[in-house]
Residue frames as a rotation matrix with the C-alpha (Angstrom) as fourth column:
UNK 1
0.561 0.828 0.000 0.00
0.828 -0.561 0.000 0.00
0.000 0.000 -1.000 0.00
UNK 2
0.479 -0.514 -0.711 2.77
0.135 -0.758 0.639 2.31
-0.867 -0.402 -0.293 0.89
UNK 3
-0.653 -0.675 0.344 4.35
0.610 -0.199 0.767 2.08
-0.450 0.710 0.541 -2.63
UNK 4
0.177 0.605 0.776 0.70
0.685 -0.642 0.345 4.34
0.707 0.471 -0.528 -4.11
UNK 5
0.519 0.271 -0.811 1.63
0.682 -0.704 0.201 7.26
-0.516 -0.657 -0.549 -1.81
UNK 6
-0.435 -0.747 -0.503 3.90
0.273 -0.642 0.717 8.88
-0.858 0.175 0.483 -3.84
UNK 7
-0.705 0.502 0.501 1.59
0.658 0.199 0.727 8.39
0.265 0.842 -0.470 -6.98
UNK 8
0.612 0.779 0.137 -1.59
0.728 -0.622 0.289 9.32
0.310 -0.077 -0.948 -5.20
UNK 9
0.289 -0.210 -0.934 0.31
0.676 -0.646 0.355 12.13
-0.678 -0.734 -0.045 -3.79
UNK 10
-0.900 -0.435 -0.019 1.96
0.070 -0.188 0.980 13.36
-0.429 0.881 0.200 -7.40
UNK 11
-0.500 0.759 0.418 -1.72
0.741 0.125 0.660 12.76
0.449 0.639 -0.624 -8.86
UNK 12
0.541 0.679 -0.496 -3.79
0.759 -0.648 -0.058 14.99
-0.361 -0.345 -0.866 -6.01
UNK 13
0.172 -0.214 -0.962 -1.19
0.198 -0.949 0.246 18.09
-0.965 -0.232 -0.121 -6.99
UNK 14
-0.977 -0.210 -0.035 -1.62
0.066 -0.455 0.888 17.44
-0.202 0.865 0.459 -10.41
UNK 15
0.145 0.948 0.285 -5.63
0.781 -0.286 0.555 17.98
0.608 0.142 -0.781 -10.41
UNK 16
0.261 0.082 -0.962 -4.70
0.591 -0.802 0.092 20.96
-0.764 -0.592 -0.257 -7.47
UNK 17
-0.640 -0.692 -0.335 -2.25
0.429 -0.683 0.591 22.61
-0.638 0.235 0.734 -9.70
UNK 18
-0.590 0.396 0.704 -5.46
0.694 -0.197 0.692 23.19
0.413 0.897 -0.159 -12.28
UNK 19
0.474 0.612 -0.632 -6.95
0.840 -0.100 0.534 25.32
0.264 -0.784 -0.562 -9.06
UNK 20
0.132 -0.326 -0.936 -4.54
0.940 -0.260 0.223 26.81
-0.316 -0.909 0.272 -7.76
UNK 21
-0.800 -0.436 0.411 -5.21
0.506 -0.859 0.073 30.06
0.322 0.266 0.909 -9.48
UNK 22
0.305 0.883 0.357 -8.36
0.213 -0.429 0.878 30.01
0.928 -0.191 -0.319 -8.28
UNK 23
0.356 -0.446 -0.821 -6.53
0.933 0.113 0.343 29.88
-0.060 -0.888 0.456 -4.58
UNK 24
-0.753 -0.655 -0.060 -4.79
0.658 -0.750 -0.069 33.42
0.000 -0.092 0.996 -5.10
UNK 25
-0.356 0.113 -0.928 -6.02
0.494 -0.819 -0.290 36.47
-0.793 -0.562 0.236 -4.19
UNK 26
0.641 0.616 0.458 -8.30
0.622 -0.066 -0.780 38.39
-0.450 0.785 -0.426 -7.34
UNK 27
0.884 -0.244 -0.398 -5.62
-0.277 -0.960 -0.028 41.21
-0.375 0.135 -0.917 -7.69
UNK 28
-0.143 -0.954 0.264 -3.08
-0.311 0.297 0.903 39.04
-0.940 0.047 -0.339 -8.57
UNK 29
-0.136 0.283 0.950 -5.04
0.758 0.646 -0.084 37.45
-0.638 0.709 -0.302 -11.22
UNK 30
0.742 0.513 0.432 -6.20
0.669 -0.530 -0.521 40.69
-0.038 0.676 -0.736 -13.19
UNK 31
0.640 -0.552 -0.535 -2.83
-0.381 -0.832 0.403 41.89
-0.667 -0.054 -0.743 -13.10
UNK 32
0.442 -0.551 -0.707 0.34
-0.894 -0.207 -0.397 41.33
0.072 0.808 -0.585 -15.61
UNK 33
-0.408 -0.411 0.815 1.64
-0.816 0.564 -0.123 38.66
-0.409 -0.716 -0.566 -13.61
UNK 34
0.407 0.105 -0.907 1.62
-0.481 0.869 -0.115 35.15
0.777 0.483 0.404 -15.43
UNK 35
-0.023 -0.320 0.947 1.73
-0.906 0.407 0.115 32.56
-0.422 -0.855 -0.300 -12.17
UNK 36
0.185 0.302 -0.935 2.61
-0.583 0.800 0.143 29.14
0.791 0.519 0.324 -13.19
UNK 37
0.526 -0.293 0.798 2.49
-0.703 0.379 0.602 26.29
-0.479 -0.878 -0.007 -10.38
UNK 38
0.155 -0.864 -0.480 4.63
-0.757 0.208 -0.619 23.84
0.635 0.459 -0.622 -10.18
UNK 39
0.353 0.192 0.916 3.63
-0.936 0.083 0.343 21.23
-0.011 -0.978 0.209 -7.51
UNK 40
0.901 -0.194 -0.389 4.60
0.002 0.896 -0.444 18.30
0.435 0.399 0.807 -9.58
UNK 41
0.259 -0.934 0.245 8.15
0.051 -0.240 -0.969 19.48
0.964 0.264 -0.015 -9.73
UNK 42
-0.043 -0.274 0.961 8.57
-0.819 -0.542 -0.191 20.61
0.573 -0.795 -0.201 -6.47
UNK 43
0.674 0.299 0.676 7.16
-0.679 0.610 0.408 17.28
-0.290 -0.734 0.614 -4.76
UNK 44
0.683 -0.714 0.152 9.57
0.686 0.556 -0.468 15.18
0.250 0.425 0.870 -7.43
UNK 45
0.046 -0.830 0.556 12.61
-0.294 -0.543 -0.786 17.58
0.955 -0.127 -0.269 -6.12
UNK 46
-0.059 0.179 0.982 11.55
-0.998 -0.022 -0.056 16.62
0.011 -0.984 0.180 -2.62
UNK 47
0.907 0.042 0.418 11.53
-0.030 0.999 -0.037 12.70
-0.419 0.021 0.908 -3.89
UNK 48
0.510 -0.859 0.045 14.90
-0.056 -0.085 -0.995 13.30
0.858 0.505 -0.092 -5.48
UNK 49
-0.061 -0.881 0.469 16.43
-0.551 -0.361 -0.752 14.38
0.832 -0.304 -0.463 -2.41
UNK 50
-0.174 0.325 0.930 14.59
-0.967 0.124 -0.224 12.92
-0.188 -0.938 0.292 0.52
UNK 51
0.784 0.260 0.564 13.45
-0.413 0.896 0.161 9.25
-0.463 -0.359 0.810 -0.85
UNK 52
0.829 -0.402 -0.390 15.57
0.014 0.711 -0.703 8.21
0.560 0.577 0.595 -3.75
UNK 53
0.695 -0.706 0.134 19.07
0.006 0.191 0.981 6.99
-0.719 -0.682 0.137 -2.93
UNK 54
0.003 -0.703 -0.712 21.98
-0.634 -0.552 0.542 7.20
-0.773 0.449 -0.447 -5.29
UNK 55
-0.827 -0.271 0.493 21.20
0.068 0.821 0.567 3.85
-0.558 0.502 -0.660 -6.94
UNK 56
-0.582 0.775 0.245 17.71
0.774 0.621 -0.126 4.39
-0.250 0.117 -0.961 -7.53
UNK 57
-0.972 -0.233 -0.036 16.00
0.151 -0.733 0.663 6.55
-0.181 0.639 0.747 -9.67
UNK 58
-0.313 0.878 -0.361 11.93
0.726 -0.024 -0.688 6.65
-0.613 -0.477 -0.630 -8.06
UNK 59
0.178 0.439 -0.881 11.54
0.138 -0.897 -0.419 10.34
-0.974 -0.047 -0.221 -8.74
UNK 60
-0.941 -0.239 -0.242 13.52
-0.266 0.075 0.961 10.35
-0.211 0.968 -0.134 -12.85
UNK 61
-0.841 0.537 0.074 10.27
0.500 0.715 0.488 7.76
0.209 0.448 -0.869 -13.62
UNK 62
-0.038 0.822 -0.569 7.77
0.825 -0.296 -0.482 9.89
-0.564 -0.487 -0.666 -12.17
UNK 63
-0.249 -0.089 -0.964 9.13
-0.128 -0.984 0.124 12.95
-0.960 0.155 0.234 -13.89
UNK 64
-0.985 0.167 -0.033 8.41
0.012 0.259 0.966 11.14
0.169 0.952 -0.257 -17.08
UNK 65
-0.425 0.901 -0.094 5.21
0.862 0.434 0.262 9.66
0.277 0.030 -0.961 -15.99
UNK 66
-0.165 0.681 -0.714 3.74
0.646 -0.473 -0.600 13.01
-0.746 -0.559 -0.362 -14.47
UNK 67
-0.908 -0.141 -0.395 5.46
-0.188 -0.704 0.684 15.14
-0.375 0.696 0.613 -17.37
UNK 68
-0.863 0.379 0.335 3.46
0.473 0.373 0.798 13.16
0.178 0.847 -0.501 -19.57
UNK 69
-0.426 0.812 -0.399 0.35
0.903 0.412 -0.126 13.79
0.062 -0.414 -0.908 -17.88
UNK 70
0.084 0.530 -0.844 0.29
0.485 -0.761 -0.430 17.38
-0.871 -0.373 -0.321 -17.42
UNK 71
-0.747 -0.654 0.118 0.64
0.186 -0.035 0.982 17.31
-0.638 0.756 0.148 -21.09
UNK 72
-0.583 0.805 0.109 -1.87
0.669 0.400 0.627 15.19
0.461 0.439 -0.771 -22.07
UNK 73
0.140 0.717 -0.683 -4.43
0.887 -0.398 -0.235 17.67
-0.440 -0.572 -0.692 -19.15
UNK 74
0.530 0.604 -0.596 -3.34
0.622 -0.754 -0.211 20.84
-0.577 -0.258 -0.775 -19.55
UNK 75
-0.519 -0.468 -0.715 -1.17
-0.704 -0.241 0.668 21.43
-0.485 0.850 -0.205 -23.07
UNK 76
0.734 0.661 -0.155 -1.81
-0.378 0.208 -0.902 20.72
-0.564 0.721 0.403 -26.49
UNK 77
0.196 -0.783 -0.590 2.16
-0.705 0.306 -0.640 19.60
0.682 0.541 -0.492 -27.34
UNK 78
0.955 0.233 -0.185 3.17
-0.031 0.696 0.717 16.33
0.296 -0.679 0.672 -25.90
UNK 79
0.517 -0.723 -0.458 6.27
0.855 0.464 0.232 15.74
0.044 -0.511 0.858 -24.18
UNK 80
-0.040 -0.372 0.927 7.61
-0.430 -0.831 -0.353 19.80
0.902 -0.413 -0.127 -23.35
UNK 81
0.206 -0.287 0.936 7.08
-0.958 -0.252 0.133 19.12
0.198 -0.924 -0.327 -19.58
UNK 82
0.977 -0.212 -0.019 7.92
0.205 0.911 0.358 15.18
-0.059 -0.354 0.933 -19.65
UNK 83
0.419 -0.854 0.309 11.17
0.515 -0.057 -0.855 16.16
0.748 0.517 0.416 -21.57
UNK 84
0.027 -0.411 0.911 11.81
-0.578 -0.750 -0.322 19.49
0.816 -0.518 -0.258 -18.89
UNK 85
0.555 0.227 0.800 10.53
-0.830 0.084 0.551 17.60
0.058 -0.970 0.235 -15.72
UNK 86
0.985 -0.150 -0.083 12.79
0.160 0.978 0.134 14.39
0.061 -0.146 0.987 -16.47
UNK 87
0.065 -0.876 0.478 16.28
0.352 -0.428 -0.832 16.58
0.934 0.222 0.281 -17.69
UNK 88
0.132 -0.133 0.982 15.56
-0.819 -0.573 0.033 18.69
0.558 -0.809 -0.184 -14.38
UNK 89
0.745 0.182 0.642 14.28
-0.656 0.374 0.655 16.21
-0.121 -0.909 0.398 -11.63
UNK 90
0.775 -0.627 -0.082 17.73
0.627 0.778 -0.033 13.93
0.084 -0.026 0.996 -12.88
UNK 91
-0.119 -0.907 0.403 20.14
0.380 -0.416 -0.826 16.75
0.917 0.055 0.394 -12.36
UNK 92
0.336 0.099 0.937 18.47
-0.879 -0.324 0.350 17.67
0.338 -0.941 -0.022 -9.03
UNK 93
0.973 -0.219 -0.067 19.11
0.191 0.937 -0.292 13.65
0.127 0.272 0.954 -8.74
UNK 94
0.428 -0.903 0.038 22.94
0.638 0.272 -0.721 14.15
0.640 0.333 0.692 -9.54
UNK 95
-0.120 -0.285 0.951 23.60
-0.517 -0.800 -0.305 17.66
0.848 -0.528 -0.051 -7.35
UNK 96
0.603 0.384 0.699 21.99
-0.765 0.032 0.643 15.71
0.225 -0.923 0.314 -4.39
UNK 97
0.711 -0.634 -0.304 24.77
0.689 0.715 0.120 13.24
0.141 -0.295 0.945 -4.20
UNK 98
-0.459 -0.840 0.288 27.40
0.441 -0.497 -0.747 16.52
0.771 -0.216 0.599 -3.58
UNK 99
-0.374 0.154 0.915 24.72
-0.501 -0.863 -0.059 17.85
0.780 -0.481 0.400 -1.27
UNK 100
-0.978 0.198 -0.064 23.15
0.118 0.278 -0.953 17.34
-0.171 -0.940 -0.295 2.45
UNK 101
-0.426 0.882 0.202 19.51
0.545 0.072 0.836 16.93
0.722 0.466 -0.511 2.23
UNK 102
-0.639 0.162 -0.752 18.28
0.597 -0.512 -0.618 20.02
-0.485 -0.844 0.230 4.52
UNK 103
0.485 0.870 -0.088 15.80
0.665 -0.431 -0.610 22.71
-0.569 0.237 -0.788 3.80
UNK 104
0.230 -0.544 -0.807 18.37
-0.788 -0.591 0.173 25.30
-0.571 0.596 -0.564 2.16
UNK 105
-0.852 -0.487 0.192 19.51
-0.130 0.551 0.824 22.40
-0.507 0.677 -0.533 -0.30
UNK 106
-0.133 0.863 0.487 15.78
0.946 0.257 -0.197 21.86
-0.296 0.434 -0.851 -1.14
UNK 107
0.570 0.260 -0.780 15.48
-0.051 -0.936 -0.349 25.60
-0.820 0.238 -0.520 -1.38
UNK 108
-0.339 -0.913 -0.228 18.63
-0.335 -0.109 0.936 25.75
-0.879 0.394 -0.269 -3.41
UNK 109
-0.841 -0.108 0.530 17.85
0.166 0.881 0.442 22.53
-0.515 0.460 -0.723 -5.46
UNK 110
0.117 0.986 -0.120 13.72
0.792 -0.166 -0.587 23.92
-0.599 -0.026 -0.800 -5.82
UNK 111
0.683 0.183 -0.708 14.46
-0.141 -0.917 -0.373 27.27
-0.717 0.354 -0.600 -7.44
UNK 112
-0.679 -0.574 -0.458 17.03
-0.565 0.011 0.825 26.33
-0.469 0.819 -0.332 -9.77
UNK 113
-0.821 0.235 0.520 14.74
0.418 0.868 0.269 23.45
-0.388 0.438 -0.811 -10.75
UNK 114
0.220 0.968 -0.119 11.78
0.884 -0.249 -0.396 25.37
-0.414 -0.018 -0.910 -11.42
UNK 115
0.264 0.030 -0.964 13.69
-0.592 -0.784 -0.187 28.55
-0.761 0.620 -0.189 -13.28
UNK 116
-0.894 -0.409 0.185 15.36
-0.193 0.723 0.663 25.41
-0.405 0.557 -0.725 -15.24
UNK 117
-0.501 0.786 0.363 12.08
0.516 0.608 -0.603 24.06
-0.695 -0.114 -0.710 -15.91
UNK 118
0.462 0.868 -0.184 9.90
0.500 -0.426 -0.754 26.88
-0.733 0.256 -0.631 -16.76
UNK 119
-0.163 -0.533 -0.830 13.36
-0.772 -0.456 0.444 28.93
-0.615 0.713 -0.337 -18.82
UNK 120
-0.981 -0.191 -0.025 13.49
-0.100 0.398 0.912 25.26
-0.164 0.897 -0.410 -21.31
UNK 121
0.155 0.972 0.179 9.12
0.694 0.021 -0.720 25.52
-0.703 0.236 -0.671 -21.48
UNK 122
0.622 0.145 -0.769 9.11
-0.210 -0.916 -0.342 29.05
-0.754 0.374 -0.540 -22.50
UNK 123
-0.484 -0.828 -0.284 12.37
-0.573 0.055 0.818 28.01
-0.661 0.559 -0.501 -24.97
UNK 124
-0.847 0.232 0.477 10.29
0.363 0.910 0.202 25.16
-0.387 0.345 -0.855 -26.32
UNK 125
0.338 0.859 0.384 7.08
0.901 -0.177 -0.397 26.94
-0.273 0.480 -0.834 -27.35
UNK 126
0.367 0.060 -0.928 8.82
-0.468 -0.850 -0.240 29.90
-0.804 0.523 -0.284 -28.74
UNK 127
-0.691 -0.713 0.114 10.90
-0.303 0.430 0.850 27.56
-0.656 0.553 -0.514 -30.89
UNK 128
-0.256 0.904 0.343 7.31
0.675 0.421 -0.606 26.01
-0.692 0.076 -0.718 -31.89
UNK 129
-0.937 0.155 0.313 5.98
0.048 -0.832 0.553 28.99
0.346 0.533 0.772 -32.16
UNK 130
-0.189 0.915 -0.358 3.44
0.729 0.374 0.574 28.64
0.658 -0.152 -0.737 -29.61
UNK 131
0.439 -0.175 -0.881 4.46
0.556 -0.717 0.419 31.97
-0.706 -0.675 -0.217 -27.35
UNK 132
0.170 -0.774 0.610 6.56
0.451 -0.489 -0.747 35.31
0.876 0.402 0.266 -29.12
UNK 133
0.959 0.282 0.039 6.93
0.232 -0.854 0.467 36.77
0.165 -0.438 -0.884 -25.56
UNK 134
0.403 -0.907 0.121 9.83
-0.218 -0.223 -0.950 38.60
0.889 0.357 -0.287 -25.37
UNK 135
0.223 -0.129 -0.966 12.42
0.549 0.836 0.015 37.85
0.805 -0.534 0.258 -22.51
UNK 136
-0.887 -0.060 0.458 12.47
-0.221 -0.814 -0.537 40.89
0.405 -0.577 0.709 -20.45
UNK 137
0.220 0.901 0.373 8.35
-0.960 0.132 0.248 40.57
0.174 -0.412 0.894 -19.81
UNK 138
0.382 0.203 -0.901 9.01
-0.068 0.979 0.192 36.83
0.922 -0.012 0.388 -19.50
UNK 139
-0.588 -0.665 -0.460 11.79
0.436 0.219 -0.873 37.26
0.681 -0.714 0.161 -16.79
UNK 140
-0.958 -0.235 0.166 9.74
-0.074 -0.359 -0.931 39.99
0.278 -0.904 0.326 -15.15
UNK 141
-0.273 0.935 -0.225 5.98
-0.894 -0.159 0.419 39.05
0.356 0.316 0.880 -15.91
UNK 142
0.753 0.178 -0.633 6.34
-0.231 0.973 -0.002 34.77
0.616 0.147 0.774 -15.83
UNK 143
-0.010 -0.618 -0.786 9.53
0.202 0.769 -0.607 33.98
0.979 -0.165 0.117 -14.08
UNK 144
-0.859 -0.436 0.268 9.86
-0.078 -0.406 -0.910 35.69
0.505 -0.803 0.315 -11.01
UNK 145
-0.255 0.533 0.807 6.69
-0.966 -0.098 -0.241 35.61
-0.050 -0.840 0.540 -9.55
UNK 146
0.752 0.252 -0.609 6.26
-0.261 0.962 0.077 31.62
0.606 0.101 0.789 -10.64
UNK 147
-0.220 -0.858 -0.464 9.66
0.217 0.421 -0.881 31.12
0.951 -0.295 0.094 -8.78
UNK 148
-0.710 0.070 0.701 8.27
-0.481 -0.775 -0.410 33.39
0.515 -0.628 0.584 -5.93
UNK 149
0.099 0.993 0.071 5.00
-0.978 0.084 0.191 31.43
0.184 -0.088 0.979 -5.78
UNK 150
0.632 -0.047 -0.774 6.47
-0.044 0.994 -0.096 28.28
0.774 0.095 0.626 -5.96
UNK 151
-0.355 -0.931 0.086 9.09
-0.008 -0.089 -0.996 28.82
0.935 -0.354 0.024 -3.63
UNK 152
-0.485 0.445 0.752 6.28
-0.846 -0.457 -0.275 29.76
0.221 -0.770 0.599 -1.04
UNK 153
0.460 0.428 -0.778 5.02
-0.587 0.804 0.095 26.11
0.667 0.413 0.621 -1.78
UNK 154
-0.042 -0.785 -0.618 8.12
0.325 0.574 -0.751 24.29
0.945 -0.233 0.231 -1.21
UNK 155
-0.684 -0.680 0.262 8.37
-0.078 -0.289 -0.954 26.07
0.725 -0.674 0.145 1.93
UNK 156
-0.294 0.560 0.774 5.25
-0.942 -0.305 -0.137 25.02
0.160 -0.770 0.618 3.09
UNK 157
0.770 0.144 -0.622 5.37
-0.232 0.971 -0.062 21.44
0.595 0.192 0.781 1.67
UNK 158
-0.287 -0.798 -0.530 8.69
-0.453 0.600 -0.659 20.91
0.844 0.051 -0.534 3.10
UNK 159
-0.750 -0.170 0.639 8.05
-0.645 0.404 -0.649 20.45
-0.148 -0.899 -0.412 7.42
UNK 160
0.258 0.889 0.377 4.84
-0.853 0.394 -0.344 18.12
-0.454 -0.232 0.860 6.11
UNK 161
0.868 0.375 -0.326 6.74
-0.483 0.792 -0.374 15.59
0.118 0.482 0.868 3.78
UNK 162
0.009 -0.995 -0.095 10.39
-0.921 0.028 -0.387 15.55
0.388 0.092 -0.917 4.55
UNK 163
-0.547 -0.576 0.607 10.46
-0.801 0.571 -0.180 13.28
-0.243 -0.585 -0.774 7.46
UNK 164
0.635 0.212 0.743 7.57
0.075 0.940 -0.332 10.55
-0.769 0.267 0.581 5.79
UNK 165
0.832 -0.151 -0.534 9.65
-0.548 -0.075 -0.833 10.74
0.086 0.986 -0.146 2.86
UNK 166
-0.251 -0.949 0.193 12.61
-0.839 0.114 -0.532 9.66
0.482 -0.295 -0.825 4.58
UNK 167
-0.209 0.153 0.966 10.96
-0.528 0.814 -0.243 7.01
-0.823 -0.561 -0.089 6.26
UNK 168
0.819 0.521 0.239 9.47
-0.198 0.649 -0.734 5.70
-0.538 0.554 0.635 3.32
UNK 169
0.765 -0.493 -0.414 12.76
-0.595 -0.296 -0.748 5.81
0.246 0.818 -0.520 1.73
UNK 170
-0.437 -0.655 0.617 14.37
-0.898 0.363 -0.251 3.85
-0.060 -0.663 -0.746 4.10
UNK 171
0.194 0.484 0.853 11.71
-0.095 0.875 -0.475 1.14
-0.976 0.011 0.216 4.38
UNK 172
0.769 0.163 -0.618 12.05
-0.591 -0.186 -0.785 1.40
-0.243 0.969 -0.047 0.55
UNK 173
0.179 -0.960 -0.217 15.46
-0.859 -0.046 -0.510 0.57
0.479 0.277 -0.833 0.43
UNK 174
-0.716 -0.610 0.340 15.57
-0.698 0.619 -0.360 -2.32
0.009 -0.495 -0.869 3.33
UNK 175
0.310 0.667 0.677 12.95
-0.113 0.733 -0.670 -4.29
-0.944 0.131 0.303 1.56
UNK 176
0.838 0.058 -0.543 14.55
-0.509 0.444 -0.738 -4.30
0.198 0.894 0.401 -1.49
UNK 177
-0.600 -0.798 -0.048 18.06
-0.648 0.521 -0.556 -5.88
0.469 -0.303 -0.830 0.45
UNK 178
-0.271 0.116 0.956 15.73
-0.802 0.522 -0.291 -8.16
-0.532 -0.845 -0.048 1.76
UNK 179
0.374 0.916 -0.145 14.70
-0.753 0.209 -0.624 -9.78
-0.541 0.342 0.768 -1.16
């Protein structure tokens, strides 16, 4: 049973993330500001560091499998956020073997992943030709406050999943040396 938590948990913030503009405040919304969540990303940055281990590669497979999904829901091009969320959530993956898993490393590890993320989206649908904004209004219209917004996430997701993550990562790991 414990191996569908990370699914159902990856699935409930990808039906939230289609909300969560309704969740903000009306002035934010009828301003200039372009907010994009990210909850996928963030929770697979937070399985990167906290469950996987260095052999094992939990959170990579998700980033495919969710990418895919918030394709298929809420774009019309497949594979832009399987492609971004798998390239990212495996270099957060690689950094977290030089790093300590602590809240500044998730911070750290969370905002690069998420300007990564959203800088090769925005790269991908101008290439397309599915966006022409320019990259001044992107940086100050789309990136910052999505990095801002997300960042306020992470920082409220972290004291609620760290330590089951870690547990589950552990049991994870000393059932599969038992087999």
């Amino acid at each position: 049973m414990k191996r569908l938590y990370l699914p159902l948990i990856l699935f409930l913030l990808l039906v939230l993330e289609g909300v969560a503009l309704e969740l903000l405040p009306g002035n934010l919304l009828t301003s200039d500001l372009l907010i994009v969540p990210h909850w996928v990303l963030i929770f697979l940055v937070f399985i990167a560091i906290f469950y996987d281990k260095d052999q094992t590669y939990f959170s990579v497979l998700y980033a495919l499998l969710f990418g895919l999904l918030i394709d298929i829901v809420y774009t019309d091009v497949l594979g832009v956020y399987m492609f971004s969320y798998a390239l990212i959530i495996y270099a957060v993956h690689g950094f977290k073997k030089l790093l300590h898993g602590n809240i500044y490393v998730a911070m750290l590890l969370g905002v690069c992943g998420i300007a990564l993320a959203d800088v090769s989206i925005h790269l991908i649908y101008t290439v397309i030709g599915k966006t022409d904004m320019v990259w001044k209004a992107y940086l100050m219209h789309r990136m910052l406050p999505t990095i801002g917004s997300n960042l306020v996430f992470l920082l409220m997701l972290y004291p609620i999943v760290v330590k089951k993550l870690t547990t589950w990562g552990r049991e994870q790991l000393t059932k599969s040396n038992t087999i």
